[in-house]
Short mmCIF file of the C-alpha atoms (twelve columns), coordinates in Angstrom:
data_MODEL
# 
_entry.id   MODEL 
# 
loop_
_atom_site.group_PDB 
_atom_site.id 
_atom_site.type_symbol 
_atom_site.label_atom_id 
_atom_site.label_alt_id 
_atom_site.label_comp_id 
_atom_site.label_asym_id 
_atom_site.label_seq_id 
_atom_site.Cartn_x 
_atom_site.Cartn_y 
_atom_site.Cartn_z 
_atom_site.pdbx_PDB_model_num 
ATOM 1   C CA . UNK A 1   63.538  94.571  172.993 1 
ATOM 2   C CA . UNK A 2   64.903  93.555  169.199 1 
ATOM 3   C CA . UNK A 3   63.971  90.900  166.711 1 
ATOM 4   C CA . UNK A 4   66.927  89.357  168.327 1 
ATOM 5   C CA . UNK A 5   65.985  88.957  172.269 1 
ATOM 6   C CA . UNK A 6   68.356  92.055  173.105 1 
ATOM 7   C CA . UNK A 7   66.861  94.951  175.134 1 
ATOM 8   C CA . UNK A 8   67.475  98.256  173.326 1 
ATOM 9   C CA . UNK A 9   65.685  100.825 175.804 1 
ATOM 10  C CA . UNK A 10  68.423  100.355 178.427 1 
ATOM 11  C CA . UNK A 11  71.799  102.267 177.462 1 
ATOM 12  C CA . UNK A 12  71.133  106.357 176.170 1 
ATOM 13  C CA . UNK A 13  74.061  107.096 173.963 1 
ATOM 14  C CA . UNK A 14  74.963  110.825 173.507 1 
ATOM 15  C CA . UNK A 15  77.889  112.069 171.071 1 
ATOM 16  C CA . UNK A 16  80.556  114.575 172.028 1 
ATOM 17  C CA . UNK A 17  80.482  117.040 170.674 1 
ATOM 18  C CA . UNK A 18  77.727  116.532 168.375 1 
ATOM 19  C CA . UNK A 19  79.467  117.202 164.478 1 
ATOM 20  C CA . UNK A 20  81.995  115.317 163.667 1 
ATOM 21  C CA . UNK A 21  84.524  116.989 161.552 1 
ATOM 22  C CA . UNK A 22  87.206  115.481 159.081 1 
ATOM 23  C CA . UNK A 23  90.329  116.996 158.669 1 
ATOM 24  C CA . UNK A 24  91.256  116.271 154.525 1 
ATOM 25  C CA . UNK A 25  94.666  117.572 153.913 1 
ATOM 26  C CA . UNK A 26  95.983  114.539 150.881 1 
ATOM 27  C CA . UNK A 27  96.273  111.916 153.445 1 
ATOM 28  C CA . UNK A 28  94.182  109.830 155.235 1 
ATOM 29  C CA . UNK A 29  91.278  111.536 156.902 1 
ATOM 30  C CA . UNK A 30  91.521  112.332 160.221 1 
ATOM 31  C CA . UNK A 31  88.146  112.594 163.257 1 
ATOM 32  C CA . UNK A 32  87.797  111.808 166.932 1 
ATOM 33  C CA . UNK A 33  84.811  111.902 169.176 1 
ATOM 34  C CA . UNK A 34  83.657  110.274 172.661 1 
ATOM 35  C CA . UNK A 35  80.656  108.192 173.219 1 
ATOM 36  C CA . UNK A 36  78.935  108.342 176.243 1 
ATOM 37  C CA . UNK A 37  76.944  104.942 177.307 1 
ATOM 38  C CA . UNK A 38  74.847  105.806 180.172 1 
ATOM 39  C CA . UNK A 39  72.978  102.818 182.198 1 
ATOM 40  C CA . UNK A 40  69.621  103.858 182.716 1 
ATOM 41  C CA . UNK A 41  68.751  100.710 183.950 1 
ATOM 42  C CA . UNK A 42  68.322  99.672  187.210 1 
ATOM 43  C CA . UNK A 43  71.512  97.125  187.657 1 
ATOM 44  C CA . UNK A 44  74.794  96.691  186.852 1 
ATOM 45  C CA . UNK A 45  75.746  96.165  183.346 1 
ATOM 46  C CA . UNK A 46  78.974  94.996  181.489 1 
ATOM 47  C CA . UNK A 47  80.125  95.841  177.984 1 
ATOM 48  C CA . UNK A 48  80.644  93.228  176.138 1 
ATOM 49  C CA . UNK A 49  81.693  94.197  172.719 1 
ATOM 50  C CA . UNK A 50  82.137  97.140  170.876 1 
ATOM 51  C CA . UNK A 51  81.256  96.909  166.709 1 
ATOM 52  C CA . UNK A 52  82.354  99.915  164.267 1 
ATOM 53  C CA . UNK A 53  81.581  99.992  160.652 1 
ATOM 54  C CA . UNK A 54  82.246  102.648 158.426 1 
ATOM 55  C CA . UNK A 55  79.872  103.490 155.595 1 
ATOM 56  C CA . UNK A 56  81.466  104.819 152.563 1 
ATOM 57  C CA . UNK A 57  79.867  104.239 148.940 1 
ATOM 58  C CA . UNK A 58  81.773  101.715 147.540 1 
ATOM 59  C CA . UNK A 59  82.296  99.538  150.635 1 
ATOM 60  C CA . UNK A 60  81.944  99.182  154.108 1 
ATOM 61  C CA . UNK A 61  85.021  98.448  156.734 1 
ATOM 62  C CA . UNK A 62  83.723  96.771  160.047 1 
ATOM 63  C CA . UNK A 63  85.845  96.397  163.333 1 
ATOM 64  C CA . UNK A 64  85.036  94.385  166.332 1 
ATOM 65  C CA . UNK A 65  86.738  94.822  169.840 1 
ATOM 66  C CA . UNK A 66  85.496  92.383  172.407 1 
ATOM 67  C CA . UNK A 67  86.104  92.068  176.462 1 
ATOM 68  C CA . UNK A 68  89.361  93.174  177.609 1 
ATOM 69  C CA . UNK A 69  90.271  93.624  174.672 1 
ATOM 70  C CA . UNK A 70  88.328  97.288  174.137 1 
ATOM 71  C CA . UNK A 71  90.296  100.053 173.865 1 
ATOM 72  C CA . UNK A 72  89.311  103.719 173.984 1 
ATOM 73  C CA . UNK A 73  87.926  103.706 177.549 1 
ATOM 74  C CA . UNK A 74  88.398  107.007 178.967 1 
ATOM 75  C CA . UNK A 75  85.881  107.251 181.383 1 
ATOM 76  C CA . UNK A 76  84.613  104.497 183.695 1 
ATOM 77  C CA . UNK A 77  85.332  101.120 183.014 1 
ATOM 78  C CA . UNK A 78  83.603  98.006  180.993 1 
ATOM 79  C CA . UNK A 79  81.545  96.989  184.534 1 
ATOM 80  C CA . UNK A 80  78.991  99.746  184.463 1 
ATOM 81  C CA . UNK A 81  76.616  100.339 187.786 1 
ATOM 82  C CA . UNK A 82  73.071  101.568 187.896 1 
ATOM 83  C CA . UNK A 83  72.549  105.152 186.793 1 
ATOM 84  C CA . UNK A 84  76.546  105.341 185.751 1 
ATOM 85  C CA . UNK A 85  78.554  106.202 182.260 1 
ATOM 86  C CA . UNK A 86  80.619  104.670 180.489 1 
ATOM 87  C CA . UNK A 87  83.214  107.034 177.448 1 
ATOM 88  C CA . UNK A 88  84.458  105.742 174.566 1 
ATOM 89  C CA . UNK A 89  87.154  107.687 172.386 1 
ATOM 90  C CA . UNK A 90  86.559  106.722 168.604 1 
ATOM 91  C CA . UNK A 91  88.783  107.781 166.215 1 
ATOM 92  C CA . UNK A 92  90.723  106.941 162.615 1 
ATOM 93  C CA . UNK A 93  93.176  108.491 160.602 1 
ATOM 94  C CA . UNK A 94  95.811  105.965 159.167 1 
ATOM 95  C CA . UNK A 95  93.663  103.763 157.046 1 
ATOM 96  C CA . UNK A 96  91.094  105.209 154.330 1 
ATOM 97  C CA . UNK A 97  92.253  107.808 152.155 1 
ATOM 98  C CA . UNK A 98  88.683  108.908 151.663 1 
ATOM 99  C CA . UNK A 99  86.288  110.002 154.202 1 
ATOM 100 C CA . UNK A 100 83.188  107.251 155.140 1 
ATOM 101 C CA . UNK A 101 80.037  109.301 155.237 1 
ATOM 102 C CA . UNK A 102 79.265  107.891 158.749 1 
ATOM 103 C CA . UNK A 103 80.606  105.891 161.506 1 
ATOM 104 C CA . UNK A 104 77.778  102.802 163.243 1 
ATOM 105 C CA . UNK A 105 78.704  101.585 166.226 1 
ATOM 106 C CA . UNK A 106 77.091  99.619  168.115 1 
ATOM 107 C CA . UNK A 107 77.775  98.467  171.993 1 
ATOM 108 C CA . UNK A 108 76.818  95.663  173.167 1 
ATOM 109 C CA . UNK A 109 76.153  94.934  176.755 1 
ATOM 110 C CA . UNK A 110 75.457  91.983  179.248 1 
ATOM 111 C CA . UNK A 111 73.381  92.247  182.333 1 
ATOM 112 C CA . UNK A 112 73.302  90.171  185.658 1 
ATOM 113 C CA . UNK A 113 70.933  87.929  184.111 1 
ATOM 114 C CA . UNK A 114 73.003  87.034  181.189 1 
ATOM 115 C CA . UNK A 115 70.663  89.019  178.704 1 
ATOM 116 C CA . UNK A 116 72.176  90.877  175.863 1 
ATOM 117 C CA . UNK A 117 71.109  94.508  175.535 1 
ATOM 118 C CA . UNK A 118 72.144  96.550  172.341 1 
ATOM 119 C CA . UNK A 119 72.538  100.223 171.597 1 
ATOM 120 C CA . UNK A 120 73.356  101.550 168.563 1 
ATOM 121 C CA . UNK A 121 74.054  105.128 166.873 1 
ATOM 122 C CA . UNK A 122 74.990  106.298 163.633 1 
ATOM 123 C CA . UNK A 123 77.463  109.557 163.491 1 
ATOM 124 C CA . UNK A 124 77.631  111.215 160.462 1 
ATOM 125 C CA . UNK A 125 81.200  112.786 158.975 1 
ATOM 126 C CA . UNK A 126 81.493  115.913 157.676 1 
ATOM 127 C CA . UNK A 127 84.898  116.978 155.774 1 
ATOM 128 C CA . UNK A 128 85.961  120.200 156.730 1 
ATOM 129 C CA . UNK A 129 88.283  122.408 154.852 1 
ATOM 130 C CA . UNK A 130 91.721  123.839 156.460 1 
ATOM 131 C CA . UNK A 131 91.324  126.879 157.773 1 
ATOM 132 C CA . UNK A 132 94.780  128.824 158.335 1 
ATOM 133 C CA . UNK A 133 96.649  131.250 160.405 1 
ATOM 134 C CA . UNK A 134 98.769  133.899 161.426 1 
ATOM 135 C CA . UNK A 135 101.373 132.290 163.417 1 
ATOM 136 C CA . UNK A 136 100.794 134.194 166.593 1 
ATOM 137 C CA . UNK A 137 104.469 134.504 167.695 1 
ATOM 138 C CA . UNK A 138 107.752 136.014 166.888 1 
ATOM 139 C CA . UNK A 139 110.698 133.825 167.025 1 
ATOM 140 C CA . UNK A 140 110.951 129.732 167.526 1 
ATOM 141 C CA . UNK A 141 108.578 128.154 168.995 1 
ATOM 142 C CA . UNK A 142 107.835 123.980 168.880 1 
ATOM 143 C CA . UNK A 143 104.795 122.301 168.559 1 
ATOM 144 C CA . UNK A 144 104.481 120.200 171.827 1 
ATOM 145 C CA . UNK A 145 101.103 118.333 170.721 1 
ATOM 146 C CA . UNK A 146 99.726  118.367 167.480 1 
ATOM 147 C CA . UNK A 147 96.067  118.148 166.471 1 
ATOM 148 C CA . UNK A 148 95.778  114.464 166.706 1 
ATOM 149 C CA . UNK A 149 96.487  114.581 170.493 1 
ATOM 150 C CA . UNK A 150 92.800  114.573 172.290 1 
ATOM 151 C CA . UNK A 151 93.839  118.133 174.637 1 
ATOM 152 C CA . UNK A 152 91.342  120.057 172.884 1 
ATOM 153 C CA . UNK A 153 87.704  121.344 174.010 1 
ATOM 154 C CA . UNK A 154 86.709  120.462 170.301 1 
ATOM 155 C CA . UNK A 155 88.059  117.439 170.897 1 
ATOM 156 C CA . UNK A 156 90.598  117.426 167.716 1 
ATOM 157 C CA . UNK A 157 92.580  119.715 165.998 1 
ATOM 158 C CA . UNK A 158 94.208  121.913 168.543 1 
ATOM 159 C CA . UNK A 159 98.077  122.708 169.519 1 
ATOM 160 C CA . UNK A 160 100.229 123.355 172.365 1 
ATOM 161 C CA . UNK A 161 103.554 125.875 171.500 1 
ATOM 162 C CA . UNK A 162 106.157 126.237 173.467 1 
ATOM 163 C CA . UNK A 163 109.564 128.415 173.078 1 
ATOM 164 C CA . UNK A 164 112.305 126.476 171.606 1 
ATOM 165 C CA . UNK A 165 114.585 127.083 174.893 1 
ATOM 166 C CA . UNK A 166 112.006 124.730 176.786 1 
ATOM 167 C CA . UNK A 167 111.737 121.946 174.672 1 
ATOM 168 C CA . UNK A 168 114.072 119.963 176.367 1 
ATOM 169 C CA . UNK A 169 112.219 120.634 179.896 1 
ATOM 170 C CA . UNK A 170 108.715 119.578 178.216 1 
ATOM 171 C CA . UNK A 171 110.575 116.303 176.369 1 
ATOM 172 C CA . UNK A 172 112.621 115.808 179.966 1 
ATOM 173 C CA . UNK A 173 110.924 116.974 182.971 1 
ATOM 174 C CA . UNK A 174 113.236 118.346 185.667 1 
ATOM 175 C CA . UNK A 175 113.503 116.975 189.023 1 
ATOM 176 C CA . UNK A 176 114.436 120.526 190.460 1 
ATOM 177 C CA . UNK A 177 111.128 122.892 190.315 1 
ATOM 178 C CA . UNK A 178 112.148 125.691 188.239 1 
ATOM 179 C CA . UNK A 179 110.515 129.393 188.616 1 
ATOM 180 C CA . UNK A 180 107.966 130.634 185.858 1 
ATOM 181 C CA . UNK A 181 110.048 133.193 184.869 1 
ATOM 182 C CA . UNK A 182 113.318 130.685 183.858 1 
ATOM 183 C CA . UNK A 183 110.464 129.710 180.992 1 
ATOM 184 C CA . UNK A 184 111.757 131.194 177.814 1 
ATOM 185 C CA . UNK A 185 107.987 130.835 177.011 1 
ATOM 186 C CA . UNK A 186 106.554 133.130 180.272 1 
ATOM 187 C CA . UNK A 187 105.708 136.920 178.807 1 
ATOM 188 C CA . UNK A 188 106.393 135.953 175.646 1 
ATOM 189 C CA . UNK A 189 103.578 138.373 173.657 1 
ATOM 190 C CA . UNK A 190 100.944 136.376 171.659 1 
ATOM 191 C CA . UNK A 191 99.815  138.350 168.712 1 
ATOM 192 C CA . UNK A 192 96.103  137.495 167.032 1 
ATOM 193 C CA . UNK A 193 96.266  135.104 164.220 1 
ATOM 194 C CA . UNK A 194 93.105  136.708 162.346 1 
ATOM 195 C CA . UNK A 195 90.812  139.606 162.029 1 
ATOM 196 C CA . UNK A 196 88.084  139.348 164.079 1 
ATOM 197 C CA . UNK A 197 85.814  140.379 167.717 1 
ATOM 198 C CA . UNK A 198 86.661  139.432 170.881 1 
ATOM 199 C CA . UNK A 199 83.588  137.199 171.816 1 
ATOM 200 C CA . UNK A 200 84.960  135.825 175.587 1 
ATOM 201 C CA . UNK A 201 87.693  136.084 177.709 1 
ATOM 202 C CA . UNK A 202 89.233  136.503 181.191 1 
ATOM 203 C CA . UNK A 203 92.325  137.846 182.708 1 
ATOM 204 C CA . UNK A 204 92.016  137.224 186.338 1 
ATOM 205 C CA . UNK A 205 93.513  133.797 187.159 1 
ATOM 206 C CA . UNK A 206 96.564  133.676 188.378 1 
ATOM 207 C CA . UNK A 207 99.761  131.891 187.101 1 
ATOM 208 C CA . UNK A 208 100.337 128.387 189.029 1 
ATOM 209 C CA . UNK A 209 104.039 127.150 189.813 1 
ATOM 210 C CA . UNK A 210 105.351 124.932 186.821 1 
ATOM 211 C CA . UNK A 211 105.017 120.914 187.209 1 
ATOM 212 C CA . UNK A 212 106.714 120.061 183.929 1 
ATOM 213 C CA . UNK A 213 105.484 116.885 182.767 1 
ATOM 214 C CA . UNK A 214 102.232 116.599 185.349 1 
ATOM 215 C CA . UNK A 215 99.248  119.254 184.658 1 
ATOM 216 C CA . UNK A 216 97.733  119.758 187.504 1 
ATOM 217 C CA . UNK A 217 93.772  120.316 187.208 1 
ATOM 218 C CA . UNK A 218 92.770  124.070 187.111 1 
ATOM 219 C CA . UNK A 219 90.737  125.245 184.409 1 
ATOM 220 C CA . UNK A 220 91.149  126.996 181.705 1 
ATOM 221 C CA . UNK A 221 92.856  130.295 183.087 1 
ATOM 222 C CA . UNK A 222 93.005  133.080 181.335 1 
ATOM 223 C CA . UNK A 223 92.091  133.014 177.293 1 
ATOM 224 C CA . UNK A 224 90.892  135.095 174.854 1 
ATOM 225 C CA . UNK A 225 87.724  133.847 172.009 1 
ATOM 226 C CA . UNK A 226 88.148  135.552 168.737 1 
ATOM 227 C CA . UNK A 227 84.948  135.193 166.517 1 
ATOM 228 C CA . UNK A 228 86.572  135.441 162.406 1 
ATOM 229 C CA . UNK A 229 85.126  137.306 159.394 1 
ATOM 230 C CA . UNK A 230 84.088  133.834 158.662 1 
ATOM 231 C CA . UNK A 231 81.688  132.971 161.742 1 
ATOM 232 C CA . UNK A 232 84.683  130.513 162.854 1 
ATOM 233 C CA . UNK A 233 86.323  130.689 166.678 1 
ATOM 234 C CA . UNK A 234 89.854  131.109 167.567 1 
ATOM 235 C CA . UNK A 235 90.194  129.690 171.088 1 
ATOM 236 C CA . UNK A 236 93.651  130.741 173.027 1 
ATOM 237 C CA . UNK A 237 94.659  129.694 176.369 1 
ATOM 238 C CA . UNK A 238 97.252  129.963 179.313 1 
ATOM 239 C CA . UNK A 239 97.839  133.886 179.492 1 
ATOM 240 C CA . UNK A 240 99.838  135.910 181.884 1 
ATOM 241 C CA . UNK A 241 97.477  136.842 184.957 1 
ATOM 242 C CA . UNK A 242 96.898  140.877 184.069 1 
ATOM 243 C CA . UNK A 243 98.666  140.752 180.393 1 
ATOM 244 C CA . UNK A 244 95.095  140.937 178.407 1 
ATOM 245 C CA . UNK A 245 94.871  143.769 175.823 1 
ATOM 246 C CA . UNK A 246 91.816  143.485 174.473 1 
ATOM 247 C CA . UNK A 247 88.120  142.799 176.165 1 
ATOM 248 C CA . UNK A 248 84.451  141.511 174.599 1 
ATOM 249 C CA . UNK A 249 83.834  143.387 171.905 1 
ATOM 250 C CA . UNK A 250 86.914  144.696 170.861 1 
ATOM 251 C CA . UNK A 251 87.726  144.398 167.363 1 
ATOM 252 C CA . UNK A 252 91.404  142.743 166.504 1 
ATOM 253 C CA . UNK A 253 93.563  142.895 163.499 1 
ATOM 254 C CA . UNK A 254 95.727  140.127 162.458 1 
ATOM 255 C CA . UNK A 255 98.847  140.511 164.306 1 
ATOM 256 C CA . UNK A 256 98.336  143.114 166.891 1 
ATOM 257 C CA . UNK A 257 99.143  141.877 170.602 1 
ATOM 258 C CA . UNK A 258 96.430  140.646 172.598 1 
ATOM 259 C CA . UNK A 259 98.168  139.109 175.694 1 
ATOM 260 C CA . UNK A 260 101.650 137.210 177.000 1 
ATOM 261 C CA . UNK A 261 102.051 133.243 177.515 1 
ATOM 262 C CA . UNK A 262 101.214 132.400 180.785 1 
ATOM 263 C CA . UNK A 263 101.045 129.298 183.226 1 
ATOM 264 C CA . UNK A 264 96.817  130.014 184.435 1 
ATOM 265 C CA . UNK A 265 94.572  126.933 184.076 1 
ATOM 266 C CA . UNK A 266 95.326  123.689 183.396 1 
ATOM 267 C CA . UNK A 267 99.192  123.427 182.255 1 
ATOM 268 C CA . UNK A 268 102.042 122.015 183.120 1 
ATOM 269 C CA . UNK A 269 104.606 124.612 182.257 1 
ATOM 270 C CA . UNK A 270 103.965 127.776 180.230 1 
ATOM 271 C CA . UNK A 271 103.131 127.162 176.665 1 
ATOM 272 C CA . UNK A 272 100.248 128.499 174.149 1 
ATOM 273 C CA . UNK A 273 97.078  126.578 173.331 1 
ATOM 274 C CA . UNK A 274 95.256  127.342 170.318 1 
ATOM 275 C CA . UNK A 275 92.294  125.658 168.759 1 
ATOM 276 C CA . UNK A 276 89.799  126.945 166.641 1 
ATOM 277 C CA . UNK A 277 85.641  125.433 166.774 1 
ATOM 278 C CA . UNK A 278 82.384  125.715 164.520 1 
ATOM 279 C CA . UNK A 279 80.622  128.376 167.267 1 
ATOM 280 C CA . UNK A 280 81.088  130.108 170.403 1 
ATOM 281 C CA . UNK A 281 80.246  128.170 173.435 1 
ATOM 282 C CA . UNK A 282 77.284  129.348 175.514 1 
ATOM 283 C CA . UNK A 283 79.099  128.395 179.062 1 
ATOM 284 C CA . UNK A 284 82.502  127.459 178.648 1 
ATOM 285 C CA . UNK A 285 82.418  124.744 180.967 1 
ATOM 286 C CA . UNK A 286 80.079  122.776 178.882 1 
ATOM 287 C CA . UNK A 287 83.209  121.344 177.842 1 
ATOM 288 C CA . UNK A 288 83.533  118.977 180.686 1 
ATOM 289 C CA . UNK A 289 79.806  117.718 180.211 1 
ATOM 290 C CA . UNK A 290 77.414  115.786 177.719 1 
ATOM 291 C CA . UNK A 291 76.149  119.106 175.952 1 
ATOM 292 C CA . UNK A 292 79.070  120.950 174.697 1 
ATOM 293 C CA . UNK A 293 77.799  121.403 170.824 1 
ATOM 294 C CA . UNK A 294 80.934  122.983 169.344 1 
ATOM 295 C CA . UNK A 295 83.267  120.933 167.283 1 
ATOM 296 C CA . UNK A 296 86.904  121.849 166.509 1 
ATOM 297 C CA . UNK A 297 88.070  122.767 163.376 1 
ATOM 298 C CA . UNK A 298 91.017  121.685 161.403 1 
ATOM 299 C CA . UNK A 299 93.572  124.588 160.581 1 
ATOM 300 C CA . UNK A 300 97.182  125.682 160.147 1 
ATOM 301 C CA . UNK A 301 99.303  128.707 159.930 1 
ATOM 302 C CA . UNK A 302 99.870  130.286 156.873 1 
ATOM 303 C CA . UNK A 303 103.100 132.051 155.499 1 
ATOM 304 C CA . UNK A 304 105.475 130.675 158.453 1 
ATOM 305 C CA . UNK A 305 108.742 128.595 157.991 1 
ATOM 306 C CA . UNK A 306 108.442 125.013 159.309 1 
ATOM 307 C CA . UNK A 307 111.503 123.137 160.105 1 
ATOM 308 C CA . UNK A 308 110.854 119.545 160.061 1 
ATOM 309 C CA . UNK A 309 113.645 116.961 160.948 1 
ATOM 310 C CA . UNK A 310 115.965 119.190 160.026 1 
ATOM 311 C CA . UNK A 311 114.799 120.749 156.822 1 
ATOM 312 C CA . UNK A 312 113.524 124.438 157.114 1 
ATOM 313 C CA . UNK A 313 111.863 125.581 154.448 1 
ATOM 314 C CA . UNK A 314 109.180 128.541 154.234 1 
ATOM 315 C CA . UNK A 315 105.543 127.457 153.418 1 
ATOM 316 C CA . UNK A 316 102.723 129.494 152.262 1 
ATOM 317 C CA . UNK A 317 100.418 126.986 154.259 1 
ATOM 318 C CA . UNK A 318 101.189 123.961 156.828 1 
ATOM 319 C CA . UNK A 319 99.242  121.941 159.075 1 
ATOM 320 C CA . UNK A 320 102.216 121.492 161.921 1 
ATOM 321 C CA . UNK A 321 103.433 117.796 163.153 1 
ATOM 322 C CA . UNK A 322 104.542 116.800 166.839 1 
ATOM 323 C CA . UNK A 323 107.503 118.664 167.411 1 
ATOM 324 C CA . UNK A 324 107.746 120.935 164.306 1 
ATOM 325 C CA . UNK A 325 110.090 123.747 164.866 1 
ATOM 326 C CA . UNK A 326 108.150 127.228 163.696 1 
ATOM 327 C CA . UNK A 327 108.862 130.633 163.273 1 
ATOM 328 C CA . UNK A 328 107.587 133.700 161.300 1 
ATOM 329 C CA . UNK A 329 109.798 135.439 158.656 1 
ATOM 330 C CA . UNK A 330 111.571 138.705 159.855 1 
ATOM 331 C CA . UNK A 331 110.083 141.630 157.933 1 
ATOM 332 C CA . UNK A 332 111.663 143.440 154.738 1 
# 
């Protein structure tokens, strides 16, 4: 117990995943990650109020979300039983144009009793440079989530292509089912986006009938980890059962085929996810748990034209919006 009568031994907090990266690309900074409140006590406690300050040098910005009015839940719920969790998303990007040094937040609780009980943790923020890409495909493909979406195993920074033939099935789900292979996305090859080694994969899991607009639970499928030059991870995901080229240990160049889009995992039609994080995972399903360490990184692709609300222009380097339209230029 505090200064203050508030207990302060009852709530653990744990951060997910545990470096926070800042994407700084000229606009406001951009970082996510989930809290995790666990009740260690023996009784049922409710969160009261949820405090956020960010610490920068020259001032500090503090934001206060009480009762039903806190947001971010995205696990459990405000009443929190004996022994149970409560997640919190935390995130920012459309304020500050320069990056706090940390975020405090601090969760305040209420028990049966009435008593207060406080925990509080301190997350630092690390800016992160771009890192950027080969685009890995040939043609048109859209980007169906950008990095701000929370889809990633990093938790920020990822994105989901699909061909542009299907963006009107992902933007307007069908009520007929439609077959895999009706995709303009399904066998499309995926080519690396970097030199690199082949750290983890799997090619086994099979394809799963489209649900456009609905993922249904199922893993990650089949994927391919490519360690960079640079110690970095490329993470892709959702490949054609069988259509693997490469295996651990085998070195890649950029652009040579590794694999064809898919449907395996967790998707809802087939479609490319690529993310890229700080290290390689030791067990991949850490990602679904309190101790997955790796953070994503913020990148781009580099040398690819980007059409963008109907200007198409080539750019050296671009960090892709929602619904960017992107190819790579045909060769001389």
């Amino acid at each position: 117990m505090d200064t203050t009568g508030k207990k302060t031994d009852a709530v653990q907090l744990h951060v997910v995943p545990r470096r926070v990266y800042a994407a700084c690309d000229g606009v406001a900074p951009q970082w996510r990650f989930q809290l995790a409140a666990i009740n260690t006590s023996d009784e049922t406690i409710v969160l009261e109020r949820v405090t956020v300050a960010l610490l920068a040098a020259a001032r500090q910005t503090r934001r206060t979300r009480c009762g039903d009015r806190i947001r971010g839940i995205v696990q459990g719920s405000r009443r929190v039983p004996a022994g149970e969790v409560v997640v919190l998303e935390m995130q920012e990007g459309n304020t500050a144009r320069t990056l706090p040094s940390a975020a405090e937040i601090e969760l305040l609780f209420r028990d049966v009793k009435g008593a207060l009980i406080s925990a509080a943790r301190r997350v630092p923020l690390e800016a992160h440079a771009t890192a950027y890409l080969r685009f890995p495909f040939g043609g048109r493909w859209a980007v169906a989530n950008a990095r701000t979406k929370k889809h990633c195993i990093g938790r920020q920074f990822g994105f989901d292509l699909i061909a542009e033939q299907d963006v009107r099935i992902f933007e307007h789900p069908p009520q007929e089912q439609k077959r895999l292979m009706e995709f303009a996305s399904y066998g499309q090859p995926v080519f690396s986006p970097g030199r690199g080694t082949v750290v983890a994969c799997v090619d086994d899991q099979p394809d799963l009938a489209p649900t456009p607009g609905k993922a249904v639970s199922a893993g990650f499928g089949n994927y391919a980890m490519i360690a960079t030059d640079k110690k970095e991870h490329v993470w892709m995901v959702h490949f054609m059962r069988g259509s693997l080229r490469v295996k651990v240990g085998s070195p890649v160049r950029e652009g040579q085929q590794i694999a064809q889009v898919g449907n395996s995992g967790t998707s809802s039609q087939p479609h490319l996810h690529i993310e890229m994080l700080d290290g390689l995972p030791s067990d991949l399903t850490q990602a679904v748990t309190l101790d997955f360490a790796q953070s994503g990184i913020p990148f781009g692709f580099k040398n690819v034209i980007c059409e963008r609300k109907k200007r198409r222009a080539f750019a050296e380097r671009v960090v892709p919006r929602r619904m960017d339209l992107l190819s790579a230029p045909e060769p001389d």
